[in-house]
C-alpha positions in Angstrom: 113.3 87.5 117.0 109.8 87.3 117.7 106.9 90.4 118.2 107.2 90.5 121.8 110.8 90.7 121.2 111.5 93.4 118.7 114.3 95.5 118.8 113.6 99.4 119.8 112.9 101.8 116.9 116.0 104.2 116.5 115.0 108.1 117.7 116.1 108.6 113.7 114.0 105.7 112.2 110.9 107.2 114.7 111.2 110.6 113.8 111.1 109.6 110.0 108.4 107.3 110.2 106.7 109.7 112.1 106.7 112.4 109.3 105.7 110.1 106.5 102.8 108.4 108.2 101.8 112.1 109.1 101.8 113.0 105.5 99.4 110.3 104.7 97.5 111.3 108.0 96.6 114.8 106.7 96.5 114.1 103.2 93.2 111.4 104.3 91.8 114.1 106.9 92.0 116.6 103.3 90.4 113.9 101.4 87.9 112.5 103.5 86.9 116.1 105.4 86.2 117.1 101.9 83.5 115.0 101.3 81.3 115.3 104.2 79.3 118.2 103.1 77.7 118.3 100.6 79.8 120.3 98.0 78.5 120.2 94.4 82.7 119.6 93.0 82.9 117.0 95.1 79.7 115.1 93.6 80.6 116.0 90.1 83.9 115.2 90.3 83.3 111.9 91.1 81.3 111.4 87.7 83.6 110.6 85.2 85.1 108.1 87.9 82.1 106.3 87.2 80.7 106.9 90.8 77.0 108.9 91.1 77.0 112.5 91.9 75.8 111.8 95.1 76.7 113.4 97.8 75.9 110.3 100.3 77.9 108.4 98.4 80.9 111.3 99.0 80.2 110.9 102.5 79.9 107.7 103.1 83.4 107.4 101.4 84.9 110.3 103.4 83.6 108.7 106.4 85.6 105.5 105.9 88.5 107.1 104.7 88.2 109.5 108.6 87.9 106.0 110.0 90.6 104.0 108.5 92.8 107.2 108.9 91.9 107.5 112.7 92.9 103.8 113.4 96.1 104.1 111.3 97.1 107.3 113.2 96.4 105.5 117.0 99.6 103.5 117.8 97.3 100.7 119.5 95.4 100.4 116.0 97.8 101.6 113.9 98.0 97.9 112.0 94.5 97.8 111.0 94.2 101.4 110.0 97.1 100.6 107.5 95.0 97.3 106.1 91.7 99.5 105.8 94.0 102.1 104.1 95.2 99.8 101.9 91.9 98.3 101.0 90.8 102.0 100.1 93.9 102.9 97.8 92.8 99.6 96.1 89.5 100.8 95.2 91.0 104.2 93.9 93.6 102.4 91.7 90.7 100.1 90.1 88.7 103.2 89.5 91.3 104.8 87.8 92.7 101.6 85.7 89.2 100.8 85.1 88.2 104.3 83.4 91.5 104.4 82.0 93.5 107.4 83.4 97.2 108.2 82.7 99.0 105.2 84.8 102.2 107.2 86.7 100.1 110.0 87.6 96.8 108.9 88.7 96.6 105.5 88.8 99.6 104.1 90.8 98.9 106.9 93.2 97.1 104.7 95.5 100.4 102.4 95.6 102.4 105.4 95.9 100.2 106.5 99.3 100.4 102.7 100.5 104.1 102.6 100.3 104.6 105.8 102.1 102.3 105.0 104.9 103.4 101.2 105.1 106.8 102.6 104.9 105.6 105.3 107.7 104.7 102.3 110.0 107.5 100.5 109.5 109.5 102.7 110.5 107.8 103.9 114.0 106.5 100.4 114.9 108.9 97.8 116.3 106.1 94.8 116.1 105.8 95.8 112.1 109.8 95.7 111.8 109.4 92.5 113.5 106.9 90.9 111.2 108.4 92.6 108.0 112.2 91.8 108.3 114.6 93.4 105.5 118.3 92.4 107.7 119.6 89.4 107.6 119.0 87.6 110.9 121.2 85.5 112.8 
């Protein structure tokens, strides 16, 4: 089966996907909304990550991570939101392995968000299921 062939999504399989890429969706509107002004907890949380207490830094973070999350969240654009989101769990789970935190808890959480919203996309995108096939095809 190729891309422009892919089978429809089931109304079950949508709905689900649906829901988990929306949990991602306003978790990174939280997260990067967060940082765009320029709140003092923000800045000094991001200290013993090794990042400056900067709050341009903050920003410029929470602007990527808007940016990413609006593509992902557009069906048209929905592929390379999920690579950009990718690429920004990966820098949160090197910051956390690099400084050391607890692994389960903090830093696999990155992985945990990139399965959910790759899982999310699966789900609701036919052209994905196409690409990423788990059935045995005949």
């Amino acid at each position: 089966m190729s891309i422009s062939e892919a089978a429809p999504v089931s109304p079950g399989a949508l709905w689900t996907g649906r829901a988990l890429s929306g949990v991602i969706v306003l978790f990174m509107i939280f997260d990067g909304v967060i940082k765009l002004p320029p709140l003092d907890i923000v800045a000094q949380a991001m200290v013993p990550l090794g990042w400056p207490a900067d709050a341009n830094v903050a920003r410029l973070l929470g602007v990527i991570g808007l940016i990413a999350t609006a593509l992902y969240a557009l069906p048209r654009t929905s592929v390379l939101g999920a690579i950009l989101l990718t690429a920004y769990m990966g820098g949160a789970i090197a910051t956390n392995a690099r400084i050391g935190n607890p692994l389960f808890s903090h830093t696999l959480f990155g992985v945990y968000l990139g399965l959910i919203l790759w899982g999310g996309l699966y789900l609701r995108d036919p052209r994905v299921r196409a690409l990423i096939p788990f059935n045995k095809q005949t």
